[in-house]
N, C-alpha and C positions, 0 to 999 in steps of 0.2 A: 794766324797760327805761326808758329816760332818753333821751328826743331833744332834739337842738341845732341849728340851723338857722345855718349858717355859711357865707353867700354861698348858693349852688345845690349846696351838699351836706347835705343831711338826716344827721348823725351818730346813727344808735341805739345807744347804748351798753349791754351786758349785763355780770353782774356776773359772770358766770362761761360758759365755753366751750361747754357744752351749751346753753342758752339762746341762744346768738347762730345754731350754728347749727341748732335746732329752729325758729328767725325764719325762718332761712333757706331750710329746706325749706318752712313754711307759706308762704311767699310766692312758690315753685315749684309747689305743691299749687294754692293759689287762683289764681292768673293760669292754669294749667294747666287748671284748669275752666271758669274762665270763656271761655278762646278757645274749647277744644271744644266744651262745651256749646250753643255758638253755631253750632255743625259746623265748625269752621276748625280750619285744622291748629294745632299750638301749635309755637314755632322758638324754641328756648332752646340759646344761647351758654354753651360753662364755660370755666372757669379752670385751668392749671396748678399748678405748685407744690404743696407741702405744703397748706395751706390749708385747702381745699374735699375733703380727705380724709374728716373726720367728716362733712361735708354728704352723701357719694354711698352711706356708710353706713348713714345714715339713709333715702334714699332707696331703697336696696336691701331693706332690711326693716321701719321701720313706717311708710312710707309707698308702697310696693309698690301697694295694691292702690286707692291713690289715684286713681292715673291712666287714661286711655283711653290707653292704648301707640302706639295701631295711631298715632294722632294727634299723636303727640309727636315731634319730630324736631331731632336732635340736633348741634349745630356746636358747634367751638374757638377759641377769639379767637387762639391762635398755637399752633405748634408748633416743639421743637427738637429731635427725634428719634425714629428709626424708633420704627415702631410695635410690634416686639418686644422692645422694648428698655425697664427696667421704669424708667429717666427720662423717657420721651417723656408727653404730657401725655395721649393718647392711652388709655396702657395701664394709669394707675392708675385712671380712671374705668370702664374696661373690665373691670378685674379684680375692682375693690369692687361696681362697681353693673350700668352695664350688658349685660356678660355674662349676670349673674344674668336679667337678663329677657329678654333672647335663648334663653336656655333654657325659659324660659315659654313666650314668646312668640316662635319662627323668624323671621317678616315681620318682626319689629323690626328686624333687623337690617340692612333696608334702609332705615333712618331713620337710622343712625348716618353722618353724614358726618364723617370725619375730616381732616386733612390728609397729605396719602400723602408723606412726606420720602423715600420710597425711588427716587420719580419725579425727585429732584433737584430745586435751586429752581425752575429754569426751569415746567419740564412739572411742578412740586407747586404752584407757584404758579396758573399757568393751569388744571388740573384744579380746583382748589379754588375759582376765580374760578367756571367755570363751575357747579359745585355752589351756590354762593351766590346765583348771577343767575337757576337754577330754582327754586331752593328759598323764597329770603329773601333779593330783590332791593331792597327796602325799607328790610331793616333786620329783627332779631329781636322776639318779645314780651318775653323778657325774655334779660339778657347779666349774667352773674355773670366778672369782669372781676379780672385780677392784676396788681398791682402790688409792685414789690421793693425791700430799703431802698437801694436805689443811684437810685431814682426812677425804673423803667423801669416800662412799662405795657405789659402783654401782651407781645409780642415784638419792641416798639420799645426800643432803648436809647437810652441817654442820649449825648450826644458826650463824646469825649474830647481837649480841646486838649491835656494833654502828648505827643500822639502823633499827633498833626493828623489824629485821625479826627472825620467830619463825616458825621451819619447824611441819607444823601440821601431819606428818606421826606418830611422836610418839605420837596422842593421838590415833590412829585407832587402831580399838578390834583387835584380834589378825586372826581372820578368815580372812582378807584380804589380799590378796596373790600378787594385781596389785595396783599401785597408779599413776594417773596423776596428776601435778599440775607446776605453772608458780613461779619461783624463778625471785626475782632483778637480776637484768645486774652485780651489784655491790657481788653477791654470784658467777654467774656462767655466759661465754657467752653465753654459750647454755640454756635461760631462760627456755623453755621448756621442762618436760619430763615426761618420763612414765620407773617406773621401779618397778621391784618385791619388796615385801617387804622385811627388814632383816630377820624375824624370817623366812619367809617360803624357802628363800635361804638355812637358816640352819638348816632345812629338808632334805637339800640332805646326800645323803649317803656319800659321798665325799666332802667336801667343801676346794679348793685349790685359794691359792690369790699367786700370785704370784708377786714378788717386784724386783727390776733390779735398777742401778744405786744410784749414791750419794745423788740424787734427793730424793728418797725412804727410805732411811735412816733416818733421823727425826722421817719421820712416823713410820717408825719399833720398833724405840726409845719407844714412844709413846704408841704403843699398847703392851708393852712386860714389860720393864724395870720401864714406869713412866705410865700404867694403870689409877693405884687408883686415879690421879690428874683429870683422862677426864671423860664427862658426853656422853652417848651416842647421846645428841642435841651437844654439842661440838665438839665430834669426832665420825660419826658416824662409823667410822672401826674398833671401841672400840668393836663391836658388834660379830667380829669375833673370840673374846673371848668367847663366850657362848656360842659354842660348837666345839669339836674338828676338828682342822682345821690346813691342810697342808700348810705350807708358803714355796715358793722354793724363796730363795734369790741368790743374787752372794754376793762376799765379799766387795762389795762398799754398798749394800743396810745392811750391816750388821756391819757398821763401828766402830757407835757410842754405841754398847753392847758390854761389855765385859763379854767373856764368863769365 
């Protein structure tokens, strides 16, 4: 592993995809002990998308018996669909990892908060608000956080001026922690969704995004080397800038920077 320090993003770079994310769960595993061990609950934020696939993997079987369960409790930085549905971000972390310890472990699965899109934005927003303000009012221990090559971050999109769409999340006060609302078809196919906001993700004591493939690259470009050019309505992953924040890349998502 190979780290860069550019601006308030610590870049680790791994030279192949098992290693980045074996980083990944070690650093789920230790933050994971150190809050319990303290006796405090542990509140770890994931990610959709492909991604964090092999990570929940890993988590499901050689790091299983890592953890104190009863103590871990589990939130989504966004969501864009129901939760039987095997795109919702919900269901691939359910079906790889935490299922499996629901079956271990019954009580866990009242640690699992999700975001319930079946409630509609309105009542999925507000349910999920509330879950956040008992749970992890503060902010999480740690937020494994997605971003896509279109520059979107979690479930904030980017605007789109050929179509005068204009994402109103950047005018809300800063107290707001949840947001629902219905993007064009022509931004995203997943029109609808409910996701945390920027600032309160970078609350967490940990904030890790993690990037993989050539696919990813641009974007990296983007937030690192050519910043100053993006607006955070333009790129909303510009935002992982404003506080420090672990990147775990391989070297395809790290192409186009020279270090």
């Amino acid at each position: 592993m190979k780290k860069v320090q550019m601006g308030s993003l610590e870049i680790r770079i791994f030279s192949n995809l098992e290693d980045l994310f074996n980083h990944a769960a070690q650093i789920f595993a230790v933050k994971s002990k150190e809050i319990t061990d303290s006796g405090n609950l542990f509140k770890v934020s994931l990610s959709g998308g492909s991604t964090p696939k092999r990570l929940f993997e890993l988590l499901a079987k050689d790091y299983k018996n890592k953890f104190l369960w009863q103590k871990v409790h589990v939130f989504w930085g966004d969501e864009r669909d129901r939760k039987n549905n095997p795109e919702s971000n919900f269901y691939q972390a359910y079906k790889i990892w935490l299922g499996k310890i629901v079956k271990q472990i019954p009580s866990f699965k009242d640690n699992i908060h999700r975001i319930k899109m079946e409630l509609g934005i309105d009542k999925g927003t507000k349910d999920y608000t509330e879950e956040i303000n008992k749970w992890a009012p503060d902010g999480f221990d740690l937020a494994f956080n997605g971003a896509g090559p279109d520059g979107h971050r979690n479930g904030i999109m980017p605007e789109n001026p050929k179509i005068n769409w204009k994402n109103e999340i950047w005018k809300l006060p800063k107290n707001i922690k949840v947001w629902g609302y219905k993007a064009p078809s022509e931004i995203n196919p997943y029109t609808e969704r409910i996701t945390l906001t920027s600032w309160f993700l970078n609350k967490s004591k940990i904030n890790i995004l993690m990037l993989s493939g050539k696919e990813k690259a641009d974007l990296l470009r983007k937030i690192t080397v050519d910043k100053e050019k993006y607006t955070k309505r333009k790129l909303p992953a510009i935002t992982f800038n404003d506080v420090p924040t672990i990147v775990l890349a391989d070297k395809m998502a790290v192409s186009q920077i020279n270090f």
